[in-house]
C-alpha positions as CSV (number, residue, x, y, z in Angstrom):
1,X,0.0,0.0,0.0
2,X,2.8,2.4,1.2
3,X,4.4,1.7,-2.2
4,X,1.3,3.1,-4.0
5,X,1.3,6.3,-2.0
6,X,4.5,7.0,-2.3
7,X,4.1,6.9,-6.2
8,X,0.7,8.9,-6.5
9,X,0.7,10.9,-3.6
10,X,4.5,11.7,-1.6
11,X,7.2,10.9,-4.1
12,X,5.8,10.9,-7.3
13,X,4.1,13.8,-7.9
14,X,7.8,15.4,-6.6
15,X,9.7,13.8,-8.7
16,X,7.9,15.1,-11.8
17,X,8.3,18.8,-10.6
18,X,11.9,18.6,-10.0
19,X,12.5,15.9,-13.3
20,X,10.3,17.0,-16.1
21,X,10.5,13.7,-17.4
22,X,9.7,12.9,-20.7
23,X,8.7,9.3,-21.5
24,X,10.0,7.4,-24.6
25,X,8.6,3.9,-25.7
26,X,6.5,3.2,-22.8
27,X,4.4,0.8,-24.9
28,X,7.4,-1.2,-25.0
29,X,6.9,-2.1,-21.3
30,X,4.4,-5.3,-21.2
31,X,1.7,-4.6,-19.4
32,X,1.4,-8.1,-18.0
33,X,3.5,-10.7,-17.2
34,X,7.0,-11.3,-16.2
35,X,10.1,-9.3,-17.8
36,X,13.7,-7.7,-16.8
37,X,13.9,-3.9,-17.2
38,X,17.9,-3.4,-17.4
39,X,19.1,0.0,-17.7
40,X,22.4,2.6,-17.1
41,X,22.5,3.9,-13.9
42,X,23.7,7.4,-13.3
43,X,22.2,8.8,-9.9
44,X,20.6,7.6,-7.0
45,X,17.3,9.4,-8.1
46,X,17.2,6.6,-11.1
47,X,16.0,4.3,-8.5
48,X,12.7,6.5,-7.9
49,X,12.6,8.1,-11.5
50,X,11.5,4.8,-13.4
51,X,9.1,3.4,-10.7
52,X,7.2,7.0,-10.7
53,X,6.7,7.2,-14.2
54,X,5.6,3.2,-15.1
55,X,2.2,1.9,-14.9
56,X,3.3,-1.3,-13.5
57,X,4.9,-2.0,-10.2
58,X,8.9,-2.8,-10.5
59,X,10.7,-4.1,-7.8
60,X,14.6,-3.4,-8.1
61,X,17.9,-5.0,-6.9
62,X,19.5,-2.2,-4.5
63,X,22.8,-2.8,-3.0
64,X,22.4,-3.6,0.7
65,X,24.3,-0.8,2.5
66,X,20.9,1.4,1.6
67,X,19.5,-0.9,4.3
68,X,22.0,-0.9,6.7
69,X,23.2,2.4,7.6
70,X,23.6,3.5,11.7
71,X,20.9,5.6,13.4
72,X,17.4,6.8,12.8
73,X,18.7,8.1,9.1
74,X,19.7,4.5,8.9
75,X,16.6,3.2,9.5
76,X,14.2,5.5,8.0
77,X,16.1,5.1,4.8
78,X,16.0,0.9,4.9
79,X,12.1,1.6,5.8
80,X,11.9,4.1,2.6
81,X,13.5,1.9,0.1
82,X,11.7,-1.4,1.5
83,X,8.5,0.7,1.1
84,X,9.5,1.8,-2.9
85,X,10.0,-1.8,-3.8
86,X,13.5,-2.3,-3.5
87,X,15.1,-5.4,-1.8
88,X,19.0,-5.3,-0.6
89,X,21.5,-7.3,-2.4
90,X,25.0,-7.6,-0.7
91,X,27.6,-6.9,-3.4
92,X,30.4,-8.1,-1.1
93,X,31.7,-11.9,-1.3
94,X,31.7,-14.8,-3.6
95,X,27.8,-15.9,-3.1
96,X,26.9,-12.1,-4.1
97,X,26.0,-12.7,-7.5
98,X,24.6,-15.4,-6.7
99,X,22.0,-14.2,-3.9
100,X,21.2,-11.4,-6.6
101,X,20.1,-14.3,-9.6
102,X,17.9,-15.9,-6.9
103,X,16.5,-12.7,-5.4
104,X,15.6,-11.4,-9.1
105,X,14.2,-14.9,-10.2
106,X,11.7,-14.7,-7.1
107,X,10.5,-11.5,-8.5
108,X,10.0,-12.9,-12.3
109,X,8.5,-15.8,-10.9
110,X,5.6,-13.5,-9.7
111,X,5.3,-12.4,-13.2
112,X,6.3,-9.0,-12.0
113,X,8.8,-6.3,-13.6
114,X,12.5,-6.3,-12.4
115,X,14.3,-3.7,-12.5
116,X,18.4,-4.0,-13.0
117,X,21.6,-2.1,-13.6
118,X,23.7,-4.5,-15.7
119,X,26.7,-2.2,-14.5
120,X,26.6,-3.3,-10.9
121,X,27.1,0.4,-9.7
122,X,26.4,4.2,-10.8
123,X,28.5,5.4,-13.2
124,X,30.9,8.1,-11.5
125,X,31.9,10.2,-14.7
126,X,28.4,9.2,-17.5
127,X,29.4,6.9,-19.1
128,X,28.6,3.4,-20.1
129,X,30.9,0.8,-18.5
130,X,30.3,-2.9,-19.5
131,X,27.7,-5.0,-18.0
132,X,27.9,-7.6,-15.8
133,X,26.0,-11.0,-16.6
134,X,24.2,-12.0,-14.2
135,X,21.0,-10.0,-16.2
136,X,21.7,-12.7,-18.9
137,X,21.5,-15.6,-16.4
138,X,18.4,-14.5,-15.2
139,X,16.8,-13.8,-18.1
140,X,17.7,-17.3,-19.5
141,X,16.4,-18.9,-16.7
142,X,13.6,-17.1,-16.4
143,X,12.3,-17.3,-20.1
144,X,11.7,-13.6,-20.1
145,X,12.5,-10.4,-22.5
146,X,14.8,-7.5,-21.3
147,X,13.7,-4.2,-21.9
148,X,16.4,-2.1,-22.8
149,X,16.0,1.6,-20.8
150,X,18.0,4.9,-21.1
151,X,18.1,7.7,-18.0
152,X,18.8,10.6,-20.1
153,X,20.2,13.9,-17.8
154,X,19.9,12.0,-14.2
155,X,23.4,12.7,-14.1
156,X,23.8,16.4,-14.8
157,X,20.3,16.7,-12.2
158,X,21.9,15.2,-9.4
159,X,25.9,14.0,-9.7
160,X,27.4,11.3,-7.8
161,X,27.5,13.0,-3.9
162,X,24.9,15.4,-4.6
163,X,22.0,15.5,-2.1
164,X,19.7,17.9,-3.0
165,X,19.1,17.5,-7.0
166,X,19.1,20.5,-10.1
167,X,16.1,20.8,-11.3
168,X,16.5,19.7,-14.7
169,X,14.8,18.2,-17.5
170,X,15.3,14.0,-18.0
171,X,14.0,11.8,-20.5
172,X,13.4,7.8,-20.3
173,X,13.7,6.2,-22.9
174,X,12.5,2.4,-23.5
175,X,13.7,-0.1,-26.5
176,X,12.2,-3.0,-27.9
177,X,12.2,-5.9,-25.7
178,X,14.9,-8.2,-26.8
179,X,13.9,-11.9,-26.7
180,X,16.7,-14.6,-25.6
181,X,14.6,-17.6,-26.5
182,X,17.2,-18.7,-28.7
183,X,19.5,-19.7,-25.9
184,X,17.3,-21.4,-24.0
185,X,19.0,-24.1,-21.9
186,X,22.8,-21.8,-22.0
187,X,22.9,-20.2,-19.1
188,X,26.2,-21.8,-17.8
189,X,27.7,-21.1,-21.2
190,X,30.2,-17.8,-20.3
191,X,30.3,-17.2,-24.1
192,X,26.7,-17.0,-24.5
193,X,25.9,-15.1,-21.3
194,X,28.8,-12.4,-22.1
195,X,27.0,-12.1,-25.7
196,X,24.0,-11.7,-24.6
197,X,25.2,-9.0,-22.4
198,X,27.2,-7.1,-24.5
199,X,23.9,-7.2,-26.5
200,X,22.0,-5.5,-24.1
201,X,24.5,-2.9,-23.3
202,X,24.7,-2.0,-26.5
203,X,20.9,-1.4,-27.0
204,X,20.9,0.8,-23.6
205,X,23.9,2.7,-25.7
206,X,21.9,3.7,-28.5
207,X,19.4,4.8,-26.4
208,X,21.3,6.9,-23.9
209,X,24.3,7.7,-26.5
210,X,26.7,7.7,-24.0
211,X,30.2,7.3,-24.9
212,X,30.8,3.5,-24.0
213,X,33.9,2.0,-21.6
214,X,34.7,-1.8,-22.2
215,X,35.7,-1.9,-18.4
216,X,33.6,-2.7,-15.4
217,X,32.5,0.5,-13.4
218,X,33.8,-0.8,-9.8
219,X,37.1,-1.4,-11.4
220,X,37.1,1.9,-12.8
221,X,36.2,4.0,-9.4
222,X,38.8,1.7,-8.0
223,X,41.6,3.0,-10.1
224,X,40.7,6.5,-10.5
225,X,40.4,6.3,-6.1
226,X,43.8,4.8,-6.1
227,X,45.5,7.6,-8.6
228,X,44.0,10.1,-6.3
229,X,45.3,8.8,-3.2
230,X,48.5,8.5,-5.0
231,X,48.2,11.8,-6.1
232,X,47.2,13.2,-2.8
233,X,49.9,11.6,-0.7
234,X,53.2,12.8,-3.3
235,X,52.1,16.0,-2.6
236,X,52.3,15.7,1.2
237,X,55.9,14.2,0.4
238,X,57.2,17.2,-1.3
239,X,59.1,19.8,0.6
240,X,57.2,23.6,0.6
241,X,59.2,26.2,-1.7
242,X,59.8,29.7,0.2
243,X,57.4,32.3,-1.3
244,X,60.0,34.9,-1.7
């Protein structure tokens, strides 16, 4: 119920002042029945954006530190994603990807929508870094279509550490579901699951038009983290020149 007034009463209506957005290929979206909605993920308001402006309920895979953080914050912001159809995936570990594929089946085998980032994180800088497969193992298993989707200005309304979004104008944008059937029965093929990944990347790319990095996003932050600690601690190491 809570989910419903947040959408058409609380959040909703909010997020269409602030947003603007404007909605491409919504008839792309089934109306019925179970399918995987994978799109780039830019900001943390991507997470509200879609479930706002869809007809349909869609429940998405969130990573699990949403639900854990210390204090009433903490708590009031496990209770707000809870309440907006999210459920926490831990990222950390070995059985990660794992616990995702099973969490996201159990929402397909409701026949409802699941929402997914194939990138496994928000993209620090815009761009599109590669996708990770576990969208294609699910959507073998599951028999279902992915629905390509573009978030189009997200990024420039509200940047990576930004708390109070720009108001700016953002479109989402829907492709053509693309059907799998033809794998049926590969999903432990790493060939087949990369293709069918780099498949779906690609569609979200000529949606979006984003320029496009063959690396994985995490690996990405990492490096760019460690260059700047790098940075940061040669210029503690070099002596101060006298200013005159």
């Amino acid at each position: 119920m809570f989910y419903y007034v947040l959408k058409y009463v609380l959040l909703g209506p909010l997020l269409r002042l602030v947003f603007r957005p404007r909605i491409e290929g919504l008839e792309h979206v089934p109306a019925e029945g179970p399918a995987i909605v994978a799109g780039n993920h830019l900001s943390f308001s991507d997470h509200f954006l879609m479930p706002a402006i869809l007809k349909r309920r869609i429940t998405f895979l969130a990573k699990k530190e949403y639900f854990t953080g210390p204090g009433i914050k903490g708590r009031l912001t496990a209770t707000f994603f809870r309440s907006a159809g999210q459920i926490p995936v831990d990222r950390t570990g070995k059985e990660a990807g794992q616990a995702a594929i099973r969490e996201g089946l159990g929402v397909l085998r409701k026949n409802e929508l699941l929402g997914i980032y194939p990138e496994g994180t928000r993209s620090h800088d815009g761009r599109l870094y590669k996708g990770k497969v576990g969208v294609a193992v699910m959507a073998l298993r599951a028999q279902v279509p992915v629905i390509p989707c573009a978030m189009i200005g997200t990024f420039e309304a509200q940047p990576p550490g930004k708390v109070i979004p720009n108001i700016h104008p953002v479109v989402i944008r829907f492709g053509k579901p693309l059907d799998f059937s033809r794998y049926a029965g590969m999903e432990n093929e790493k060939a087949i699951l990369r293709a069918i990944t780099d498949e779906i990347m690609y569609a979200i790319l000529k949606l979006s038009e984003q320029e496009y990095v063959d690396e994985y996003a995490a690996v990405a932050k990492a490096q760019q983290a460690e260059a700047a600690g790098a940075a940061e601690k040669k210029a503690r190491r070099l002596p101060r020149m006298p200013l005159g």
